[in-house]
C-alpha positions in Angstrom: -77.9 149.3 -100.8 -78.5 149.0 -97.0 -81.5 148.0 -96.0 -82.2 149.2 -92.3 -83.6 146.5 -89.8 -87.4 147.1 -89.3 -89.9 147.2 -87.0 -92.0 144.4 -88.6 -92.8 145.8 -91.7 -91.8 147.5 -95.4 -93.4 148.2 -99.2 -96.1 149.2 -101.9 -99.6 148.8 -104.5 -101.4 150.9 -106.9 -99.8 153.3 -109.0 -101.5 154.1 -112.3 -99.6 155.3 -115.0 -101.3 155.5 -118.9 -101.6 151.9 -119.4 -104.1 150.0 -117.7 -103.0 147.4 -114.9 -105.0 145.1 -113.5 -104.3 143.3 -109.5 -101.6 140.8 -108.8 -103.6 137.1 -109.1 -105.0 136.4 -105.8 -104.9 139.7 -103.6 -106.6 140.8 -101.1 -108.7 143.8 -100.9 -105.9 146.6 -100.5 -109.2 149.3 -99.6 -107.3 151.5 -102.5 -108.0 154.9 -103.0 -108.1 157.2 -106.0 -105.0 158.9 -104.2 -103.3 155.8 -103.2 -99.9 155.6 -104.6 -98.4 152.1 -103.1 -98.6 150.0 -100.0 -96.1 147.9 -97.8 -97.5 144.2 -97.3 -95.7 142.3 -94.5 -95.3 138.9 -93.6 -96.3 139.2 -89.9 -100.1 139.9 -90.3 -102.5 140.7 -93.0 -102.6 144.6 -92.1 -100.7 147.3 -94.9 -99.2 150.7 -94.5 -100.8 152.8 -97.1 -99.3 155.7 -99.5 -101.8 158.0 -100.7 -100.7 161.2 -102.2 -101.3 164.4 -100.4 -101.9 167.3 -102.9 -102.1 170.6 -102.1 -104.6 173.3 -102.9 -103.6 173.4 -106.4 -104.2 169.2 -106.9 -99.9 169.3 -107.2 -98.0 167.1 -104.7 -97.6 168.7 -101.5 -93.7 169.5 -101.8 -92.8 169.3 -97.8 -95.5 166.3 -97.2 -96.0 164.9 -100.8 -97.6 161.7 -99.2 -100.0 160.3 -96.5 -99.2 157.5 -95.1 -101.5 155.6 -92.6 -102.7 151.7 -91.5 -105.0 149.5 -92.8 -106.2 147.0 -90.7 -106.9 143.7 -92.9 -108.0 141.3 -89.7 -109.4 142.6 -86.9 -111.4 145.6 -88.1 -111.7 145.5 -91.7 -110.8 148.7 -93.8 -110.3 150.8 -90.0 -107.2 153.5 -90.8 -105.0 154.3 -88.2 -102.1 156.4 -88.0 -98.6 156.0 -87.2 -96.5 155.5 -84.0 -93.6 158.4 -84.4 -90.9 155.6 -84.1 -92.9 153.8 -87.0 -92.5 156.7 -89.0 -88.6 157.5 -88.4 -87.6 153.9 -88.8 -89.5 151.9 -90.3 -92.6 153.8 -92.9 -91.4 156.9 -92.7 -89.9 158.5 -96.1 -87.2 161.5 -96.4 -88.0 164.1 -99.5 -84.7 164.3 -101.5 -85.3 166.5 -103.8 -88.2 168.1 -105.4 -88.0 169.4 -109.3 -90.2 170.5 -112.1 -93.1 168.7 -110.0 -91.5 166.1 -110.2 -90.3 164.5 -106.6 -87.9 162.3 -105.4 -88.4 160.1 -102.2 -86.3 157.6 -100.1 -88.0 155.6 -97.5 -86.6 155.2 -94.2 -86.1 151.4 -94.2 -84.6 150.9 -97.5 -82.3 153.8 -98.1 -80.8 154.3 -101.4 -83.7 153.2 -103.2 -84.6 156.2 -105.4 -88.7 156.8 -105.7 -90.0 159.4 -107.5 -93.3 160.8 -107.5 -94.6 162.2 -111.3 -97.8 162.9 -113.2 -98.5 160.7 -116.3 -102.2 161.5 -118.0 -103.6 163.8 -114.6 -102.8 160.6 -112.5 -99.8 160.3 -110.1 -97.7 157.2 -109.6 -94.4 156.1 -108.3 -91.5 155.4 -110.5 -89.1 153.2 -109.4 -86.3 150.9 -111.2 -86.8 147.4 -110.7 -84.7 145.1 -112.1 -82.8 148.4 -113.6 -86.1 149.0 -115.6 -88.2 152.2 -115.8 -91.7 150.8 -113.5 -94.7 151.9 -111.4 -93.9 150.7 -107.9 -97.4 149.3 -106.9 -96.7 147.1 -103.4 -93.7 146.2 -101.3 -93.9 142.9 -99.4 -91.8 142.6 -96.0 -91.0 139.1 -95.1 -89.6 139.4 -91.4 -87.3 136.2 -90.2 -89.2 133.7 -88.4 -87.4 133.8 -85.1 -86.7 137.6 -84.6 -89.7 139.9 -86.7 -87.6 142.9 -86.2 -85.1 141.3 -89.1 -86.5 141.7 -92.6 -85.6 138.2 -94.5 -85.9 139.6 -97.7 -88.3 142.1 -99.5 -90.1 142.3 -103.1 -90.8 145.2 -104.9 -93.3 144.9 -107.1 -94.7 146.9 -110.1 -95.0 147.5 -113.8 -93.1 147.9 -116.7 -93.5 151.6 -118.1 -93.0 150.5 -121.3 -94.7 147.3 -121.8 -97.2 147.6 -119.1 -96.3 144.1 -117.6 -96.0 143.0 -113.7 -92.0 142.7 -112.8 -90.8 141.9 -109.3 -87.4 142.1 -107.7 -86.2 140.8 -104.7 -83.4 142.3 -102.2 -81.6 140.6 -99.4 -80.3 142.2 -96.5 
């Protein structure tokens, strides 16, 4: 897998499938939404990029723009939204539809490519299914730690989410 160098950033929270799931011990308020699907975390500051689903007039996934994806300012101004820059979204947030079947579809984001995401409909709620540790899971947050000396280098990153099976919190990390 190649994971792109970044703009100081990358990925992911809340995805509900049937099961009930309850925050990761300690975190912040993530200013969720009943749409949101994930959210990037980042070592550089306390502010997240956001993934909310964008349905369209039918309450389906919009097929050529299946997801909003916006700030969250965390420090600052608490809970303000704000969009992205353009070079945000083609290098670093930005996601690339690869295919789309059966409602069901399949995302890559920009800064970790080769990192199959899919987006499906378990009990009228969407999440995003991911394999983490080569098991079937939600993908709930992504947390970017950037090297100290250059923040445009991403250290490492943890993908973290739930078990579809057993419902419990698994993480895996990837080095660049």
């Amino acid at each position: 897998m190649k994971i792109v160098y970044i703009i100081g950033l990358i990925l992911a929270h809340h995805c509900l499938p049937a099961f009930s799931m309850t925050p990761d011990p300690g975190e912040d308020d993530t200013y969720s939404t009943e749409a949101r699907l994930f959210h990037i975390e980042r070592s550089k500051n306390r502010n997240i990029v956001c993934y909310d689903l964008h349905a369209d007039a039918t309450d389906k996934p919009d097929e050529k723009s299946p997801m909003s994806v916006y700030w969250v300012n965390r420090e600052e101004y608490p809970g303000k939204q704000g969009s992205l820059s353009y070079i945000q979204q083609k290098l670093a947030y930005g996601y690339t539809i690869t295919g789309s079947q059966n409602g069901v579809i399949t995302i890559e984001l920009n800064a970790v490519k080769g990192r199959k995401i899919t987006i499906e409909q378990n009990n009228q709620k969407y999440f995003c299914r991911i394999e983490i540790n080569q098991q079937p899971s939600t993908l709930s947050k992504v947390y970017v730690k950037t090297k100290t000396s250059n923040s445009l280098q991403v250290e490492y990153i943890d993908i973290h989410g739930y078990n579809l099976e057993t419902g419990v919190l698994i993480t895996e990390r990837i080095t660049p």
